[in-house]
C-alpha positions, -999 to +999 in steps of 0.1 A: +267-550+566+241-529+552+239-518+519+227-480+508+217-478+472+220-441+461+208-419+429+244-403+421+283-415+421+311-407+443+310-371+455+276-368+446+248-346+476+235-379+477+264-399+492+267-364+518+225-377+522+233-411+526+260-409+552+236-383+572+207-412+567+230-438+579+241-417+614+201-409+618+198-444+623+225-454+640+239-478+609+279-478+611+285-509+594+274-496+554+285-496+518+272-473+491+261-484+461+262-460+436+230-462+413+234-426+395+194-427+393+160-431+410+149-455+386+181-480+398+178-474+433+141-481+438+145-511+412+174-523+435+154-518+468+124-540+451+145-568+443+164-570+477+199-559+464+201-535+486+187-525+517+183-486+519+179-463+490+184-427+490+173-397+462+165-363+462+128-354+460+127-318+459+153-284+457+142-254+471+152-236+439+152-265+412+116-274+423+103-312+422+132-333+410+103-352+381+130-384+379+124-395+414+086-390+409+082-407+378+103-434+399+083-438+425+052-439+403+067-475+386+083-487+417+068-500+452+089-489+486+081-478+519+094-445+527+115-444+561+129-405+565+124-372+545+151-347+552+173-315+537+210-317+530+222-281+523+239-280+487+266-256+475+268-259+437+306-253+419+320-245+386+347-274+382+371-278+354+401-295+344+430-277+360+444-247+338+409-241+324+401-204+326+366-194+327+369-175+291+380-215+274+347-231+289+325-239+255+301-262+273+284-272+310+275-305+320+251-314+350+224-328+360+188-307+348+186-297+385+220-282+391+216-265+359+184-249+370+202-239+402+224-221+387+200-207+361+209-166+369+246-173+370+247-195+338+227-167+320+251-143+333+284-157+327+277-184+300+245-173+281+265-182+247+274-217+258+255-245+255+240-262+288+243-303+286+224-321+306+237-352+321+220-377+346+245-368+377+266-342+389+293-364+399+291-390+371+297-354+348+329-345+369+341-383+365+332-382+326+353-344+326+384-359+344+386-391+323+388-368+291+350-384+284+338-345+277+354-320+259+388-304+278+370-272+276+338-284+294+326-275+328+310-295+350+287-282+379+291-299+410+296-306+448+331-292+455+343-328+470+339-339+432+371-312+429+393-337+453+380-372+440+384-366+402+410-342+403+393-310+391+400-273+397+368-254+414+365-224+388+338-208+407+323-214+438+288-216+453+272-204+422+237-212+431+212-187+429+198-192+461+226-190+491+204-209+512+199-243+486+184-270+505+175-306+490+149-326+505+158-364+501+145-394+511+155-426+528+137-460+514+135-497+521+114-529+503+080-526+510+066-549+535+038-568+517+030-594+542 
């Protein structure tokens, strides 16, 4: 069994990237290892704990995601695939929230810039938290971790897993949000 180290949790774009990865190369028999950051996966591909490592590397609205680059600049892999996922941001929330109670987001700096225009529009008065994953944030939000009258922004399948209400959806800025991710393994130094 292979093992796929990613940067995100359960219900992250990253585990949607990683399963794509895995069917591009023909890998049915997988785990995920859920890393949250760049940092951890490329430190886990270096010291063989896992085989495959996956983190986004660019959004078409967010721009250069700078925690994967600053990763790669401490870290030694080889890189095996660059490709998009499309990604559809949402306004979760614990169920019964109504937009008018939110008093804070959470989300990762890239959602949040994502979703800059609607956040201006809707939540201008509201404090914007950043977190270090979208999914970790909706995991945090339904284990009472963040404030009952937080939001989180996130992939909508974070809605099923943790038990959230979408409060919005696709509230991205641009409709046709694409991430570019890439697909790792150790670095051959022989």
């Amino acid at each position: 069994m292979k093992k796929i180290g990613i940067q995100g949790a359960k219900g992250s774009f990253s585990e949607e990237a990683a399963v794509k990865f895995a069917s591009n190369h023909g890998i049915d028999d997988y785990e995920i290892d859920y890393l949250i950051s760049s940092h951890s996966v490329l430190n886990s591909i270096e010291n063989s704990k896992t085989d495959f490592g996956i983190f986004a590397m660019e959004n078409a609205q967010g721009g250069v995601v700078i925690e994967s680059v600053e990763a790669l600049a401490l870290h030694k892999a080889k890189i095996i695939e660059m490709f998009h996922i499309p990604i559809e941001q949402n306004l979760l929330g614990l169920y019964g929230t109504k937009i008018g109670d939110i008093t804070q987001i959470h989300s990762h700096r890239q959602a949040l810039r994502q979703c800059k225009n609607y956040l201006s529009e809707n939540f201008w008065t509201r404090p914007l938290i950043e977190e270090d994953d979208t999914a970790e944030s909706a995991r945090r939000l339904s284990q009472k971790k963040l404030p009952k009258t937080a939001a989180v922004i996130a992939n909508r399948t974070c809605a099923d897993i943790y038990g959230l209400e979408i409060l919005e959806k696709s509230i991205h800025d641009l409709k046709h949000n694409l991430t570019l991710f890439i697909g790792v393994c150790k670095l051959d130094l022989k």
